[in-house]
Residue, then its C-alpha position, 0 to 999 in steps of 0.5 A: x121562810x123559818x118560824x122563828x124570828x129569833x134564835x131558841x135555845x138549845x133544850x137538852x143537856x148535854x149527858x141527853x146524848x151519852x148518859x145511860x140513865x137517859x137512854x133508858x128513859x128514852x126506851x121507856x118513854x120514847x121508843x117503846x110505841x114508837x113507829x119504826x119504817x122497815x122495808x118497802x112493800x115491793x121487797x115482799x115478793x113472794x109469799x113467804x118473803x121474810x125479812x128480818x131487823x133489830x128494834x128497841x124492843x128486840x129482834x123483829x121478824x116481818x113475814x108476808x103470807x097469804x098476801x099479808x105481811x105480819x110481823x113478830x118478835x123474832x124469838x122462840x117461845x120454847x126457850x126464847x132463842x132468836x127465831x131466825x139469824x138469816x136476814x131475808x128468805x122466804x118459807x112456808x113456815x119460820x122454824x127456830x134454828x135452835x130445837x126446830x119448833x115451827x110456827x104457821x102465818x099466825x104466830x101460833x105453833x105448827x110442830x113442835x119435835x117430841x111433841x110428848x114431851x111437852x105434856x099436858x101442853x097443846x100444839x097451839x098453846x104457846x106462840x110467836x108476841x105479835x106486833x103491829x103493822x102499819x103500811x102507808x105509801x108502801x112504806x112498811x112500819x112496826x110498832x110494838x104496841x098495840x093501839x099506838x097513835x097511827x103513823x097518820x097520826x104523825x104525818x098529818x093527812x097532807x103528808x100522808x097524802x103526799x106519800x100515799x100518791x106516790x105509792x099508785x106507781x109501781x116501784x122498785x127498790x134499787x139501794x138498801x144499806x144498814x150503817x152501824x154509826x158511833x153516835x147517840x140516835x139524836x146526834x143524828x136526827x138533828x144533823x138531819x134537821x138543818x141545813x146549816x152545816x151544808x156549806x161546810x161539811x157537804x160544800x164539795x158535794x152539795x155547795x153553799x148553804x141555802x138561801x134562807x128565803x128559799x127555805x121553808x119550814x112546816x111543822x106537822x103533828x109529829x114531826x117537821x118538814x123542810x121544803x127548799x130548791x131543787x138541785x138544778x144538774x143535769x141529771x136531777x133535770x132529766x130526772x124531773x123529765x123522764x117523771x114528767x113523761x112516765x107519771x104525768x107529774x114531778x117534784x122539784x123542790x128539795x123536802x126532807x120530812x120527819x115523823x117522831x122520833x126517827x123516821x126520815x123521808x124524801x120524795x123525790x121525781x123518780x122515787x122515795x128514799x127513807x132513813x130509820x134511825x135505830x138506837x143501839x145504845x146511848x152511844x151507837x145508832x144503826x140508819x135503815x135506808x132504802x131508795x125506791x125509783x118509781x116506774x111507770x107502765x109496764x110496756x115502757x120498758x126503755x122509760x122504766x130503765x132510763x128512770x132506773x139509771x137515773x135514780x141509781x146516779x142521784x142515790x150515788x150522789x145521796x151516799x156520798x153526802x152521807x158518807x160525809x156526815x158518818x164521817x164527821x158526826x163522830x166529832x160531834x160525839x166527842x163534843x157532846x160528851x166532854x165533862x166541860x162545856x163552854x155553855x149550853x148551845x144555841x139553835x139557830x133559825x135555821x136549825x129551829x126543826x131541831x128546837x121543835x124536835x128537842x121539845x117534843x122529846x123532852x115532853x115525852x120524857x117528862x123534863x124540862x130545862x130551866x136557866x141552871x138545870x134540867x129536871x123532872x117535870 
């Protein structure tokens, strides 16, 4: 069922997803202790494993070593050059591209070429600005600040529960994607937030709209869920049989979470998949997606591949629903962003996660809407 008995307004203005006054608000207020979900544990193999990805804050390198994965501001201290241009690898130590100073596991510098002429500094004097890590069902997360309220903090102990459990199996990740999109990050998020559209934009791959009696909504101390029926295909049957067999257990409900202000996930029977969704500016946002399809036993061999096959079919069928929002979520864009509006919107009951998301930001900013503007608090 939803919460609302009624229909809520719609809290921010429209220049919210377009103005750069805004935005940098947002980077300000929002982004800066923000958690941001990057890779799969699993994806760090080797020690050494390195991956790297664009925030907010700037260019972020994570490195496992010594069975830890750190993570840093992928810049040079010496003339703050990118560290790394590569995307993944796996080294002993990161070295700059540009005059080869190299860094040991803790960020502080190892070599330095000509060391001498750096006089009177030390071989350790300078280093790579640290960031936070936090792992949490597998799942690892980056924050720039130091003492940010815990992604658990966010999810509430129920959800974090929820994919903590899934993380005592073994998994393998079987889809990454980084989607460059030309929409302000909030445009997408809310898409996200609502199953209202589905019977329009997504009927040909999703169907009708839901019933809303079999729809429930939940709000968590940093975020939302949505839990609703499952799909009842064929594949999506055996795919909750194969879990049965390998895990002892399977989810069978439709659940779609969010933790503030961007991380997206879904538990599914054979595996997780999440969304990050990463500002690139007022008008551009990038999501991070990664499906990881659980495996049981390691002597299950046959089983652990059934469950594989079965998973890279249903993330098929997730791309091709994806694909059909990137396709029309420009038109949304152009909406938002005409200097005439025929009013201020309106949130369904259906779309009410969107009203608690809007609510949440606009706190976070420090605005607050009125009947005839939206000003500072």
């Amino acid at each position: 069922m939803f919460i609302s008995d009624t229909h809520l307004p719609q809290l921010l203005p429209a220049k919210a997803y377009s103005d750069e006054g805004w935005y940098k608000q947002e980077c300000e207020k929002v982004f800066h202790d923000a958690w941001w979900a990057i890779a799969f544990s699993v994806e760090f193999q080797n020690d050494g494993d390195f991956l790297t990805v664009d925030l907010p804050c700037g260019p972020v390198v994570l490195w496992q070593r010594d069975g830890v994965i750190r993570a840093f501001l992928n810049v040079c201290a010496h003339r703050l050059s990118r560290l790394t241009s590569k995307t993944k690898g796996c080294c002993d130590t990161l070295v700059c591209e540009y005059h080869g100073w190299e860094y040991a596991a803790s960020g502080k510098t190892k070599r330095i070429p000509d060391a001498p002429s750096f006089r009177p500094l030390e071989k350790d004097g300078l280093g790579l600005r640290p960031l936070c890590v936090e792992v949490v069902g597998g799942i690892v997360f980056v924050s720039q600040i130091e003492g940010s309220p815990s992604i658990q903090s966010h999810l509430g102990q129920e959800e974090t529960n929820r994919l903590c459990r899934r993380d005592r199996h073994p998994g393998r990740v079987i889809y990454q994607a980084d989607l460059d999109i030309p929409v302000n990050w909030k445009v997408l998020v809310e898409n996200n937030l609502e199953s209202y559209h589905v019977g329009f934009v997504h009927r040909a791959t999703l169907g009708e709209i839901p019933d809303g009696d079999l729809c429930t909504h939940k709000i968590i101390p940093g975020g939302s869920m949505f839990f609703g029926p499952g799909s009842s295909d064929v594949v999506s049957a055996a795919g909750r049989q194969v879990a049965r067999q390998a895990h002892g257990e399977a989810e069978s409900r439709y659940i779609h979470g969010i933790a503030y202000p961007t991380f997206m996930w879904t538990p599914e029977a054979l595996g997780t998949s999440f969304q990050t969704v990463i500002p690139t500016g007022p008008k551009s946002c990038r999501i991070r997606w990664r499906i990881l399809a659980l495996q049981g036993e390691r002597k299950r061999h046959l089983l652990n591949l059934l469950a594989r096959c079965i998973a890279k079919v249903q993330a098929g069928f997730w791309r091709r629903v994806v694909n059909e929002d990137v396709e029309f979520l420009p038109s949304v864009q152009v909406g938002v962003e005409s200097l005439m509006q025929p009013s201020e919107g309106l949130v369904s009951r259906r779309e009410e996660r969107i009203f608690h998301f809007q609510k949440w930001l606009a706190n976070r900013i420090g605005y607050v809407k009125t009947n005839d503007f939206v000003g500072s608090a």
